[in-house]
mmCIF file as gemmi writes it, N, C-alpha and C atoms, coordinates in Angstrom:
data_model
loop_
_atom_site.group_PDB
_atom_site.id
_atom_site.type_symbol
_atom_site.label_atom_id
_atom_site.label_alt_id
_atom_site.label_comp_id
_atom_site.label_asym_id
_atom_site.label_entity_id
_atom_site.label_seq_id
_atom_site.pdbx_PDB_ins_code
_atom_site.Cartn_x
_atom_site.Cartn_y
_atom_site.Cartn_z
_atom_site.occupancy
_atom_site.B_iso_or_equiv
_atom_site.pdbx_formal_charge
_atom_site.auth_seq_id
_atom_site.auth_asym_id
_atom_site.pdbx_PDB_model_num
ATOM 1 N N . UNK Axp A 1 ? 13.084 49.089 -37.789 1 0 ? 1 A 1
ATOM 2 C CA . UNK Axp A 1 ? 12.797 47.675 -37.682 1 0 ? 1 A 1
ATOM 3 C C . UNK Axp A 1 ? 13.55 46.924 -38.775 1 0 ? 1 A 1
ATOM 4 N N . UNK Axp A 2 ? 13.923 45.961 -38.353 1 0 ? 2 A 1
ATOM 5 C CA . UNK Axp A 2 ? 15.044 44.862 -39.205 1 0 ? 2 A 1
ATOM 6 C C . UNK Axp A 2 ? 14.317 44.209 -40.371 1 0 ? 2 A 1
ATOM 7 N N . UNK Axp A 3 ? 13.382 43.24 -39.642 1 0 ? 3 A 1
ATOM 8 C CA . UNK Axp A 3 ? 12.62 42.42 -39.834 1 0 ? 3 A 1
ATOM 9 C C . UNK Axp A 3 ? 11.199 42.736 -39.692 1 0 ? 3 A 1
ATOM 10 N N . UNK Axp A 4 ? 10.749 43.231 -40.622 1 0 ? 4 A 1
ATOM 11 C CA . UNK Axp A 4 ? 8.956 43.587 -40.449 1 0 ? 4 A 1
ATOM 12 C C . UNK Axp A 4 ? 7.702 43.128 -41.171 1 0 ? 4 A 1
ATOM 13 N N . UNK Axp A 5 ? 6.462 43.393 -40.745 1 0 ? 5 A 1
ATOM 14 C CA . UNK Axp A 5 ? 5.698 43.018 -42.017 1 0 ? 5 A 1
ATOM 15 C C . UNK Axp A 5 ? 4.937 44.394 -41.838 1 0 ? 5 A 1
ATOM 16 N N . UNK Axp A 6 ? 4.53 45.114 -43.074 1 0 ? 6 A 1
ATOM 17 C CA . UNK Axp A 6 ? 3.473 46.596 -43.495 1 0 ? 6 A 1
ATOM 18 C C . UNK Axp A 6 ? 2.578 46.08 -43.901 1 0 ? 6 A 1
ATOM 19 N N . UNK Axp A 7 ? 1.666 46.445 -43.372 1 0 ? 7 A 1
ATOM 20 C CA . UNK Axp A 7 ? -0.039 46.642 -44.276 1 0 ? 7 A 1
ATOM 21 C C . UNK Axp A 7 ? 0.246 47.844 -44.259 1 0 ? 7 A 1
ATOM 22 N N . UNK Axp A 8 ? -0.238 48.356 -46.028 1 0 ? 8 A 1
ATOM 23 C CA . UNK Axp A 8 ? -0.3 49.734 -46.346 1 0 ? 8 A 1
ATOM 24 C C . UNK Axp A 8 ? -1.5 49.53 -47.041 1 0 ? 8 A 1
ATOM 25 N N . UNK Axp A 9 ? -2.636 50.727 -46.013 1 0 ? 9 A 1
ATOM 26 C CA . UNK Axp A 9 ? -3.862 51.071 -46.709 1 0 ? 9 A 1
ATOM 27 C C . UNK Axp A 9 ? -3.73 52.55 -47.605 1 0 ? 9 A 1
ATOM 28 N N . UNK Axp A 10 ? -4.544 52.775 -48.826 1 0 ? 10 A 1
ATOM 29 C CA . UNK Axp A 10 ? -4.729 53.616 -49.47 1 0 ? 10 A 1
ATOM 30 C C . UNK Axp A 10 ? -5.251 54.608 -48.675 1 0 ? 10 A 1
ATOM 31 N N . UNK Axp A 11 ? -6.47 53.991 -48.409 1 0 ? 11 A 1
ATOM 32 C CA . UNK Axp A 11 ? -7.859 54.456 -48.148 1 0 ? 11 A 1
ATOM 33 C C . UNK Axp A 11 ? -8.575 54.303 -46.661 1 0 ? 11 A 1
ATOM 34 N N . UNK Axp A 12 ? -7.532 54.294 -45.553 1 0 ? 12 A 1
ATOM 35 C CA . UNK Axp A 12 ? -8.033 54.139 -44.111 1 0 ? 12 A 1
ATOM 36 C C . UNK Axp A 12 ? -7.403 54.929 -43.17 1 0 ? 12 A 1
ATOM 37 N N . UNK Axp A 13 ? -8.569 55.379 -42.411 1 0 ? 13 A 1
ATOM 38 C CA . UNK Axp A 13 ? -7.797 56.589 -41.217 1 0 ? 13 A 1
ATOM 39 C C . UNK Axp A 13 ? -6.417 55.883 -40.32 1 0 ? 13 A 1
ATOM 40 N N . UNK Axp A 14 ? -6.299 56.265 -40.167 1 0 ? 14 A 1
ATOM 41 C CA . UNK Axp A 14 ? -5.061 56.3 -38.498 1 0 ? 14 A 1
ATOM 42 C C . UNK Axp A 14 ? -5.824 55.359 -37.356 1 0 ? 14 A 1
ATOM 43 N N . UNK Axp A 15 ? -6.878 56.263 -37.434 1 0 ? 15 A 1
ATOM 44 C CA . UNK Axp A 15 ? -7.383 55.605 -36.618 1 0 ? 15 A 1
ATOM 45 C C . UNK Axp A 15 ? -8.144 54.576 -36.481 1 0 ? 15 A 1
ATOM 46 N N . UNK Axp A 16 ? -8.402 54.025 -37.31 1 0 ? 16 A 1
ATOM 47 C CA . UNK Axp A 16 ? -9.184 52.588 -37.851 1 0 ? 16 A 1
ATOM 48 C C . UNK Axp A 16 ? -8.479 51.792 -37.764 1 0 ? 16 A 1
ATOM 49 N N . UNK Axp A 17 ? -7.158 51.713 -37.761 1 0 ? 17 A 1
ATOM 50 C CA . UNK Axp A 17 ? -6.341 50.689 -37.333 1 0 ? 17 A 1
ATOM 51 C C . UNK Axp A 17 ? -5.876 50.289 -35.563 1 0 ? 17 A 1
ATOM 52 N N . UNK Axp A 18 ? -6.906 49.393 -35.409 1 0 ? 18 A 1
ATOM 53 C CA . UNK Axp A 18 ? -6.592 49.182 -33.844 1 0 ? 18 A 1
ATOM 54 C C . UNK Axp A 18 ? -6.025 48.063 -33.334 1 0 ? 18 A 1
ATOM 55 N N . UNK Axp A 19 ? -6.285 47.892 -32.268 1 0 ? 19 A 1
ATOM 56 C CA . UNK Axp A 19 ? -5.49 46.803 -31.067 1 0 ? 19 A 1
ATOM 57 C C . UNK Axp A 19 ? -5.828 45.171 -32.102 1 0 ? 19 A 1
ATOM 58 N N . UNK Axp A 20 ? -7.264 44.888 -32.906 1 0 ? 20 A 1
ATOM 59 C CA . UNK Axp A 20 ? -7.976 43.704 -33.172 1 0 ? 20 A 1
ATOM 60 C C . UNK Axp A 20 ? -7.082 43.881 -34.502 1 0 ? 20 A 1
ATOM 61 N N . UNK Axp A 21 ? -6.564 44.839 -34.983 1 0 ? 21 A 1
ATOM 62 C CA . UNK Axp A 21 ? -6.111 44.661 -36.55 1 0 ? 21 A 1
ATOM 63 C C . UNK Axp A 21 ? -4.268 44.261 -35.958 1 0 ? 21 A 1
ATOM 64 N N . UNK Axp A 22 ? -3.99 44.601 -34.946 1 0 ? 22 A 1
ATOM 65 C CA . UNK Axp A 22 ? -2.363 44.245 -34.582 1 0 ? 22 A 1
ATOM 66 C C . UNK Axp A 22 ? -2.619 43.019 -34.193 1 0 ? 22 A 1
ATOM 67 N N . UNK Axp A 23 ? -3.804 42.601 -33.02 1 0 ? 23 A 1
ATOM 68 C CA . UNK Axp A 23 ? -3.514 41.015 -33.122 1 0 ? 23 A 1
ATOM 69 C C . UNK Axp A 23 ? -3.792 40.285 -33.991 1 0 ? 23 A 1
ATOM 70 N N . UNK Axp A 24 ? -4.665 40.597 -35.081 1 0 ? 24 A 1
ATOM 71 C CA . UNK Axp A 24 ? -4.463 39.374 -36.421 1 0 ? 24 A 1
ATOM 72 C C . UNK Axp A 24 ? -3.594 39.698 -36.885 1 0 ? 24 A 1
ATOM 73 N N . UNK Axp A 25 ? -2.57 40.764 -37.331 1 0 ? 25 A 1
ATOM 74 C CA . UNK Axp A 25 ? -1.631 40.349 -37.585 1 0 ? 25 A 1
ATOM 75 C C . UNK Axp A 25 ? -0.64 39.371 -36.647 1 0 ? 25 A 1
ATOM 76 N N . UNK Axp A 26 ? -0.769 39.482 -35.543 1 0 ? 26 A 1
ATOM 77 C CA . UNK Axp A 26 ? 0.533 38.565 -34.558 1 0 ? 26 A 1
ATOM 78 C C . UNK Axp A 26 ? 0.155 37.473 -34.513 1 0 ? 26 A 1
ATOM 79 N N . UNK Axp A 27 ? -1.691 36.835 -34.793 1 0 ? 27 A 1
ATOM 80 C CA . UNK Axp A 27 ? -1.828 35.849 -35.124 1 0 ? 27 A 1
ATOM 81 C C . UNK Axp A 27 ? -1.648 35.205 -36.512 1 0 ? 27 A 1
ATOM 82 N N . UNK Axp A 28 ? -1.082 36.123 -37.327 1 0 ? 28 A 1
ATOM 83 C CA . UNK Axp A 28 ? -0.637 35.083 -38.553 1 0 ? 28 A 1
ATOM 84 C C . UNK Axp A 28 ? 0.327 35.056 -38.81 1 0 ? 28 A 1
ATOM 85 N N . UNK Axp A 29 ? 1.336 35.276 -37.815 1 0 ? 29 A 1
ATOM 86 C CA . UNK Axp A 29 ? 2.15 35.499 -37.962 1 0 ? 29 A 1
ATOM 87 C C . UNK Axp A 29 ? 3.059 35.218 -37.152 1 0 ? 29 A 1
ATOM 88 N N . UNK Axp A 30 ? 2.225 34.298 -36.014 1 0 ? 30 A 1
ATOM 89 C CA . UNK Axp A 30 ? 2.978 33.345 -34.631 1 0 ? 30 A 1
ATOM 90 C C . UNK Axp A 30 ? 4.569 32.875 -34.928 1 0 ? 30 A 1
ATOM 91 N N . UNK Axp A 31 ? 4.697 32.2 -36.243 1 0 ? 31 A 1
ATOM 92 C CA . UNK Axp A 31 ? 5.763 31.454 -36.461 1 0 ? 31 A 1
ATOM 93 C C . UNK Axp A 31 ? 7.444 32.393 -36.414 1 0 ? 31 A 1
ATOM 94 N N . UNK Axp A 32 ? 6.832 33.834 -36.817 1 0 ? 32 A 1
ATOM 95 C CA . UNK Axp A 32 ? 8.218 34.846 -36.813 1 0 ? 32 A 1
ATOM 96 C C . UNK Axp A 32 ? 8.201 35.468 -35.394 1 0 ? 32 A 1
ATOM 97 N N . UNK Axp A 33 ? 7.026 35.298 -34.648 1 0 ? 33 A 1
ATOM 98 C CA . UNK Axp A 33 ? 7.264 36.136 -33.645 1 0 ? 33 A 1
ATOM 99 C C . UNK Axp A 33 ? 7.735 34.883 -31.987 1 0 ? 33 A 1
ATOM 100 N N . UNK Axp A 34 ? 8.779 35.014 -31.844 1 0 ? 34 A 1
ATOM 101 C CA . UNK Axp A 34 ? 9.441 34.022 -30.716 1 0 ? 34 A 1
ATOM 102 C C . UNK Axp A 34 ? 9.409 34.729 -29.533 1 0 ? 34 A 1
ATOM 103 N N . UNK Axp A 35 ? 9.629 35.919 -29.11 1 0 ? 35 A 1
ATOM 104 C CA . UNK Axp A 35 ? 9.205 37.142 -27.83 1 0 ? 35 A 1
ATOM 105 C C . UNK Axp A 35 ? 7.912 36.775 -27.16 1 0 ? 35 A 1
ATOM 106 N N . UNK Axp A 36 ? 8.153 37.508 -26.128 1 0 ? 36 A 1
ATOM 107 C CA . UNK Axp A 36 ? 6.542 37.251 -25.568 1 0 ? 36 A 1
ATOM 108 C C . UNK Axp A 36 ? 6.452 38.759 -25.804 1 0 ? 36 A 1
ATOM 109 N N . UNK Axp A 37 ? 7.06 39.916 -26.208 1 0 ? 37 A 1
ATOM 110 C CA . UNK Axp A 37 ? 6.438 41.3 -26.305 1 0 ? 37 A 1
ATOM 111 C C . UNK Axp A 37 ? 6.704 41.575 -27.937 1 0 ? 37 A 1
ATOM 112 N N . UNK Axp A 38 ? 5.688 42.389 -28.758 1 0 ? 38 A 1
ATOM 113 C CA . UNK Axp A 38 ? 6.165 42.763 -30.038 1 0 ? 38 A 1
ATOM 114 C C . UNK Axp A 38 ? 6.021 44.11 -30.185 1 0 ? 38 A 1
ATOM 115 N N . UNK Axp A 39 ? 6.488 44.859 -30.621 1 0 ? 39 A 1
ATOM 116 C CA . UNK Axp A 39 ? 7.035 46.302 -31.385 1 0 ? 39 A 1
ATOM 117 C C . UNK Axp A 39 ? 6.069 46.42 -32.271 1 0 ? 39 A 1
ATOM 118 N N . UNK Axp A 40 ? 5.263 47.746 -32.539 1 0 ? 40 A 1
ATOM 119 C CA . UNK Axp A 40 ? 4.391 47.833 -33.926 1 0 ? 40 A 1
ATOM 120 C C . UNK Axp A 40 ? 4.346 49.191 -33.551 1 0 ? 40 A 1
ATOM 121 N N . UNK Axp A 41 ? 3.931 50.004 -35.012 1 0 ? 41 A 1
ATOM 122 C CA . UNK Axp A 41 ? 3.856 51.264 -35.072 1 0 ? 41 A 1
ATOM 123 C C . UNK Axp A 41 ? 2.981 51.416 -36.279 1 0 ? 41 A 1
ATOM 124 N N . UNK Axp A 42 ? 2.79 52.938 -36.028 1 0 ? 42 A 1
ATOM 125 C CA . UNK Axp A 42 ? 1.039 53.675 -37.034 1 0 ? 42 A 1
ATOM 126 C C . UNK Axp A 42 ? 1.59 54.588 -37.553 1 0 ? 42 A 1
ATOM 127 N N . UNK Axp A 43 ? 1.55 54.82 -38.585 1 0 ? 43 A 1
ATOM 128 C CA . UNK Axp A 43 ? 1.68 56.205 -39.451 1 0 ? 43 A 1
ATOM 129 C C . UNK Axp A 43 ? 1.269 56.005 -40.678 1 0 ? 43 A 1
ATOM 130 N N . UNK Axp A 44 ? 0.785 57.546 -41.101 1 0 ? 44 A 1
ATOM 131 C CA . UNK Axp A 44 ? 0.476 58.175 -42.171 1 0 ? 44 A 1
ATOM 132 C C . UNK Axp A 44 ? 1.807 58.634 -43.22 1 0 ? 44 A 1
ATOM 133 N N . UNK Axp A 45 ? 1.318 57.716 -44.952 1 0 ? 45 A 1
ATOM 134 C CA . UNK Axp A 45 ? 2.597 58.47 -45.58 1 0 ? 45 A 1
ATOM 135 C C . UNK Axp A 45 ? 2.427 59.352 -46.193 1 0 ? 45 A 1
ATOM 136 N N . UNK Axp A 46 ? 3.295 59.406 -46.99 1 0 ? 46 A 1
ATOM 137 C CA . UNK Axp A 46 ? 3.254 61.29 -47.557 1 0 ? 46 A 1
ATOM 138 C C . UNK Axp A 46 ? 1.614 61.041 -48.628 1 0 ? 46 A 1
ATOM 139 N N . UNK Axp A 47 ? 1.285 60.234 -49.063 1 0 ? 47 A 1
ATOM 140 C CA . UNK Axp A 47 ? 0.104 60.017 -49.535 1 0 ? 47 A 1
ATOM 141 C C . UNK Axp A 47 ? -0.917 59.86 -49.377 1 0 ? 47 A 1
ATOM 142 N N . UNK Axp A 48 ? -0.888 60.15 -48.193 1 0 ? 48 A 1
ATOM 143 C CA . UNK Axp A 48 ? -2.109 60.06 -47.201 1 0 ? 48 A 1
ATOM 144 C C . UNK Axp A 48 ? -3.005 58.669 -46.61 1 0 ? 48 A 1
ATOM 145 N N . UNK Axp A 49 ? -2.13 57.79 -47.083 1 0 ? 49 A 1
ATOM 146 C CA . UNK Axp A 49 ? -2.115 55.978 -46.997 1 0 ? 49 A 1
ATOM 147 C C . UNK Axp A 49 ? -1.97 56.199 -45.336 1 0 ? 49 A 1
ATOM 148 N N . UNK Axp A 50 ? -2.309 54.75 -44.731 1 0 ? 50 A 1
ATOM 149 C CA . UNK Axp A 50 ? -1.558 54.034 -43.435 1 0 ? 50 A 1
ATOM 150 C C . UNK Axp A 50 ? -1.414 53.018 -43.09 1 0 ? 50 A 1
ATOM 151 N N . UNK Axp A 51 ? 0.202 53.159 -42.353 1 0 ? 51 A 1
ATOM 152 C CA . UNK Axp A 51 ? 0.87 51.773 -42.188 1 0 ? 51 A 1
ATOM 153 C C . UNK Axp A 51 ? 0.197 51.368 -40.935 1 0 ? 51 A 1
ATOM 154 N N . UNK Axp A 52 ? 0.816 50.024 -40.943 1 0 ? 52 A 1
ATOM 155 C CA . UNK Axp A 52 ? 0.599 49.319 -39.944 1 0 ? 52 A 1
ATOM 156 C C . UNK Axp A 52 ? 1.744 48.716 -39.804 1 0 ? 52 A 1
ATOM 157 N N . UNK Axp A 53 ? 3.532 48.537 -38.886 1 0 ? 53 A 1
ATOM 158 C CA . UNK Axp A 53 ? 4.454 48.012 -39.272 1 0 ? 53 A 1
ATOM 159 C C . UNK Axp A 53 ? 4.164 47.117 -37.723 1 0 ? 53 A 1
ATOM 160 N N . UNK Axp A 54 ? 4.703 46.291 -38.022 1 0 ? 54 A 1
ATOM 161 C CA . UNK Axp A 54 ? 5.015 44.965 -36.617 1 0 ? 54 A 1
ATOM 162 C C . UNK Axp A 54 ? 5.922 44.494 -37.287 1 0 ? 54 A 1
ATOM 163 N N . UNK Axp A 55 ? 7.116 44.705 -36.096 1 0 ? 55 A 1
ATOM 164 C CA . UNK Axp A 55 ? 8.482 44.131 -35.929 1 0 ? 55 A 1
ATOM 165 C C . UNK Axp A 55 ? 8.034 42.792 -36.015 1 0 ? 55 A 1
ATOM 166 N N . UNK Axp A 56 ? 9.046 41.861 -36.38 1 0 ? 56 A 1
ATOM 167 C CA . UNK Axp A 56 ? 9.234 40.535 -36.7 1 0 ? 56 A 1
ATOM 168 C C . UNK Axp A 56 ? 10.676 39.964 -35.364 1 0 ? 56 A 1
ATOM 169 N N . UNK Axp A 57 ? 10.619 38.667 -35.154 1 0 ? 57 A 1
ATOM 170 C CA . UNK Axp A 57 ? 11.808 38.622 -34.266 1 0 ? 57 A 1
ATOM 171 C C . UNK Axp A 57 ? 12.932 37.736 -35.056 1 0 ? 57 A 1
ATOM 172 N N . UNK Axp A 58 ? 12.517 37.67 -35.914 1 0 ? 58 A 1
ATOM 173 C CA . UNK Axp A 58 ? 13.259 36.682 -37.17 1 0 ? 58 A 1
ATOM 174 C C . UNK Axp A 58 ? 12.739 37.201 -38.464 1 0 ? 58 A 1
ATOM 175 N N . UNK Axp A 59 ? 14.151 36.825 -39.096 1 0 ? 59 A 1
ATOM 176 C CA . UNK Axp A 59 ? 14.248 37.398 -40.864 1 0 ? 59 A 1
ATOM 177 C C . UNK Axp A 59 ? 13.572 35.772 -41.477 1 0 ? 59 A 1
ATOM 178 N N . UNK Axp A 60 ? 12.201 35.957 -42.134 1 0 ? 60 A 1
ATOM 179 C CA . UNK Axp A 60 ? 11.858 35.116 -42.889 1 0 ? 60 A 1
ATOM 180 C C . UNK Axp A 60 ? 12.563 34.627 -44.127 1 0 ? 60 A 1
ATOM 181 N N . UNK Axp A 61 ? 12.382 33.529 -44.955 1 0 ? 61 A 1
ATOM 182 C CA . UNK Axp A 61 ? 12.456 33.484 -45.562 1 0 ? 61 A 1
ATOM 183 C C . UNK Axp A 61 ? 11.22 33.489 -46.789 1 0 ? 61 A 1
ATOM 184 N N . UNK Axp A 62 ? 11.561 33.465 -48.015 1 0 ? 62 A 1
ATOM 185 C CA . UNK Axp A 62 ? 10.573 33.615 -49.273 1 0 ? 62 A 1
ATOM 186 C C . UNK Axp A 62 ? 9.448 32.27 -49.032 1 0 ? 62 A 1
ATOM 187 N N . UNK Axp A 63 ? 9.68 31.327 -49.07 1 0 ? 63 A 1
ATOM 188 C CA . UNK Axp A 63 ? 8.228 30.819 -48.773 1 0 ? 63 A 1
ATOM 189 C C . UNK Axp A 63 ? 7.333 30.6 -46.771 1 0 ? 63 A 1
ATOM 190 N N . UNK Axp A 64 ? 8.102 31.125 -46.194 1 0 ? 64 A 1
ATOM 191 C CA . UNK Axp A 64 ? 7.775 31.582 -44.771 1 0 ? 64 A 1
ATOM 192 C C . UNK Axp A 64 ? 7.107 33.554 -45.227 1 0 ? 64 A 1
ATOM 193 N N . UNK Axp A 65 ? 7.384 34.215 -45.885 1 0 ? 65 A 1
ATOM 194 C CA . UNK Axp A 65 ? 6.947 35.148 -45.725 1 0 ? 65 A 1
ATOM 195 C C . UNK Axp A 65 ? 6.044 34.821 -46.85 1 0 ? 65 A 1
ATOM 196 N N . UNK Axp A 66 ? 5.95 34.184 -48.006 1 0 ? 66 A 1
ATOM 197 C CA . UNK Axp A 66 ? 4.433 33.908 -49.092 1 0 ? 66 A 1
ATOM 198 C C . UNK Axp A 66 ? 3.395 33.335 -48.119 1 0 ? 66 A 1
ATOM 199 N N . UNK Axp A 67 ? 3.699 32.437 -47.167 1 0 ? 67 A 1
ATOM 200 C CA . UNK Axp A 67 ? 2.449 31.692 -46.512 1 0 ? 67 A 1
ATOM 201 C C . UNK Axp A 67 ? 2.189 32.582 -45.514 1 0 ? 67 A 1
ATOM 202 N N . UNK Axp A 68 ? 2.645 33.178 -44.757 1 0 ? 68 A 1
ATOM 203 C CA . UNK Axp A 68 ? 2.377 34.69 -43.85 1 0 ? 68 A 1
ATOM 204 C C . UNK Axp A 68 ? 1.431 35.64 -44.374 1 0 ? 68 A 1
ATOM 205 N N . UNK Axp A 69 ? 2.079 36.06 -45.441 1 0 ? 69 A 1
ATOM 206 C CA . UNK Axp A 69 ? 1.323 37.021 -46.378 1 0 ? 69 A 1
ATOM 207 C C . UNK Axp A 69 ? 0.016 36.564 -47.017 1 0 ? 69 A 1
ATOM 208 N N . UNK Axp A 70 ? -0.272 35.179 -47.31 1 0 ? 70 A 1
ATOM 209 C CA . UNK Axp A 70 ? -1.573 34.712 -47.549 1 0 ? 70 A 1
ATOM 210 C C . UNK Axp A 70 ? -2.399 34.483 -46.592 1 0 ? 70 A 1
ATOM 211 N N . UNK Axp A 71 ? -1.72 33.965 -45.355 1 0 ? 71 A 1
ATOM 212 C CA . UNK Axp A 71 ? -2.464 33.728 -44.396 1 0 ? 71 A 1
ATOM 213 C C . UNK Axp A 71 ? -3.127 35.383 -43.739 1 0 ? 71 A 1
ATOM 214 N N . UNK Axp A 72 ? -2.291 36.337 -44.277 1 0 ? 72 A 1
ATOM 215 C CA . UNK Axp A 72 ? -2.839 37.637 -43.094 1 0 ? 72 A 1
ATOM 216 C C . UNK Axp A 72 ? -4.124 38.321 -44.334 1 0 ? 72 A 1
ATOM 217 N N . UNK Axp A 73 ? -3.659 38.439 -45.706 1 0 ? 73 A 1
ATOM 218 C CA . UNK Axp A 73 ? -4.531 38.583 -46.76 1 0 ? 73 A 1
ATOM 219 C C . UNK Axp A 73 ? -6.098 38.134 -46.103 1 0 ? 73 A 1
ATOM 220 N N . UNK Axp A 74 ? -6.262 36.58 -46.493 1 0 ? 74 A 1
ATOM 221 C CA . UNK Axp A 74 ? -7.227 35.958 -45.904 1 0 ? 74 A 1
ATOM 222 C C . UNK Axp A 74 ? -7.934 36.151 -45.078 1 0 ? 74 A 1
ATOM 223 N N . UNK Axp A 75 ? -7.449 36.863 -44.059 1 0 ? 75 A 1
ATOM 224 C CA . UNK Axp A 75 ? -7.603 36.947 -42.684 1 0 ? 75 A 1
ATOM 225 C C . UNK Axp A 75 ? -8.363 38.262 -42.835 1 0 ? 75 A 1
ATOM 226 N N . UNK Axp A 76 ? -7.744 39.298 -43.418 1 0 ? 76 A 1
ATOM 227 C CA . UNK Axp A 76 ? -8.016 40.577 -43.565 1 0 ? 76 A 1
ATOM 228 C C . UNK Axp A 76 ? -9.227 40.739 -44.144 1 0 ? 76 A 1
ATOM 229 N N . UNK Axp A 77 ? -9.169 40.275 -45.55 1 0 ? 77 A 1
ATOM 230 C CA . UNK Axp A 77 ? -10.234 39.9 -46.453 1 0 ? 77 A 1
ATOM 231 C C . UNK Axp A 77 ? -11.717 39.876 -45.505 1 0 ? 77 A 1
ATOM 232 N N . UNK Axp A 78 ? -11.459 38.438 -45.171 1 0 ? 78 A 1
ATOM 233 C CA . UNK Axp A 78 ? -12.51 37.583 -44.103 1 0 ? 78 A 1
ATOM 234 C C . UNK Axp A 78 ? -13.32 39.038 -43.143 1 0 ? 78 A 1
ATOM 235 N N . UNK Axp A 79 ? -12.181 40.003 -43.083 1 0 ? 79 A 1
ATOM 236 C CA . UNK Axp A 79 ? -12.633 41.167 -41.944 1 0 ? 79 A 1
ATOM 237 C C . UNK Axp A 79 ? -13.464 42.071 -42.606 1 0 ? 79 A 1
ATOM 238 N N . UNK Axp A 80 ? -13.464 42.241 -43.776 1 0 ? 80 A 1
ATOM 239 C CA . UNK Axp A 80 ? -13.751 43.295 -44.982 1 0 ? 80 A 1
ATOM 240 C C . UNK Axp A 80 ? -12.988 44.402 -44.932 1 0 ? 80 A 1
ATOM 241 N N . UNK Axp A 81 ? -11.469 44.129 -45.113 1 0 ? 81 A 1
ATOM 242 C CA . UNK Axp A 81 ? -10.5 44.335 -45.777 1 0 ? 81 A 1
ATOM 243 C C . UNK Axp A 81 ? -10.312 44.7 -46.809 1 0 ? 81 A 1
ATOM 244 N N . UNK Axp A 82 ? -10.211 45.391 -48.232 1 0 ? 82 A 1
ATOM 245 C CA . UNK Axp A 82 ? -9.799 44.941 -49.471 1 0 ? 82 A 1
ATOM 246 C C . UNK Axp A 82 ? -9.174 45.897 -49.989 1 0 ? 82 A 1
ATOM 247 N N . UNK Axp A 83 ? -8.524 46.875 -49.285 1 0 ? 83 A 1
ATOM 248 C CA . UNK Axp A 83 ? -7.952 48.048 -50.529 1 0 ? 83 A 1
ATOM 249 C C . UNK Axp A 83 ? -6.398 48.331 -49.681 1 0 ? 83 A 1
ATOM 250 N N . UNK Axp A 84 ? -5.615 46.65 -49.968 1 0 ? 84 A 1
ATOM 251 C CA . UNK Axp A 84 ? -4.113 47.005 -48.831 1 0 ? 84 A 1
ATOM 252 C C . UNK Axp A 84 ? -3.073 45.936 -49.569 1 0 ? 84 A 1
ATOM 253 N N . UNK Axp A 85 ? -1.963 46.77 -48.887 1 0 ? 85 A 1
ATOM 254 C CA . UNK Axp A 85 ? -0.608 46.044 -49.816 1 0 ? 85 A 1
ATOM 255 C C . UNK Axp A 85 ? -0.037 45.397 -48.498 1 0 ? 85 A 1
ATOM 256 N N . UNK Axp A 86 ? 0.624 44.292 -48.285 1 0 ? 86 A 1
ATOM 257 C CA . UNK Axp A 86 ? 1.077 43.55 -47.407 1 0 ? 86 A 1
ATOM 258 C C . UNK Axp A 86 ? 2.752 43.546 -47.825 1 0 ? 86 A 1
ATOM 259 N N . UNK Axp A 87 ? 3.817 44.139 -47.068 1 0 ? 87 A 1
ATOM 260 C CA . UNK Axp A 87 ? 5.198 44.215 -47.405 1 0 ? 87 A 1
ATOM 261 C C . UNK Axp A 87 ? 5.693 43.176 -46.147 1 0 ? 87 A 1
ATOM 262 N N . UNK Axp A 88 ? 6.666 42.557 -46.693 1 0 ? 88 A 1
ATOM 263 C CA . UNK Axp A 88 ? 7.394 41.422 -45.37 1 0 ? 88 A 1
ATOM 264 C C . UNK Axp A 88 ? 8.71 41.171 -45.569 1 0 ? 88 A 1
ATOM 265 N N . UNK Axp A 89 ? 9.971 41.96 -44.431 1 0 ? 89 A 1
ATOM 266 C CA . UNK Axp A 89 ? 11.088 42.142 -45.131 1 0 ? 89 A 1
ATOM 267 C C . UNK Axp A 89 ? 11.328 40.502 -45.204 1 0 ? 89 A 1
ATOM 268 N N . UNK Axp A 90 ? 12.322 40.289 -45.749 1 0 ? 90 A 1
ATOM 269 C CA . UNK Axp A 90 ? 12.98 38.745 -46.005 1 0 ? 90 A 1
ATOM 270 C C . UNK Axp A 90 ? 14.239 38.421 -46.191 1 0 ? 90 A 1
């Protein structure tokens, strides 16, 4: 993927990451995604962490990917969320 955004959990199965955790991300994230279909993928890293990657259809820029990244934080949070790193290429 070119253009992406990662949630990387420490501390969450594979499988805890589902269909409701990919659409808040695509909902905060409406403004990069111009497709009507998006790309996302699940894996475990060598640390036993897991991603969450969703392709982007556009390369953000630095304050398009800060307000993304707060807005999905928030969002996450709001879910009881709290132990994740949010990466957004740019």
């Amino acid at each position: 993927m070119k253009n992406f955004i990662n949630i990387v959990w420490d501390n969450k199965a594979l499988s805890e990451v589902d269909e409701y955790l990919v659409d808040t991300v695509l909902e905060c994230a409406d403004e990069a995604l111009v497709e009507d279909e998006t790309n996302y993928e699940t894996y475990d890293t060598i640390d036993g962490g897991t991603v969450l990657a969703v392709e982007l259809h556009k390369q953000l820029n630095d304050e398009e990917s800060t307000v993304i990244a707060e807005r999905l934080a928030n969002k996450l949070f709001d879910l009881g969320h709290n132990n994740f790193d949010i990466e957004i290429s740019v």
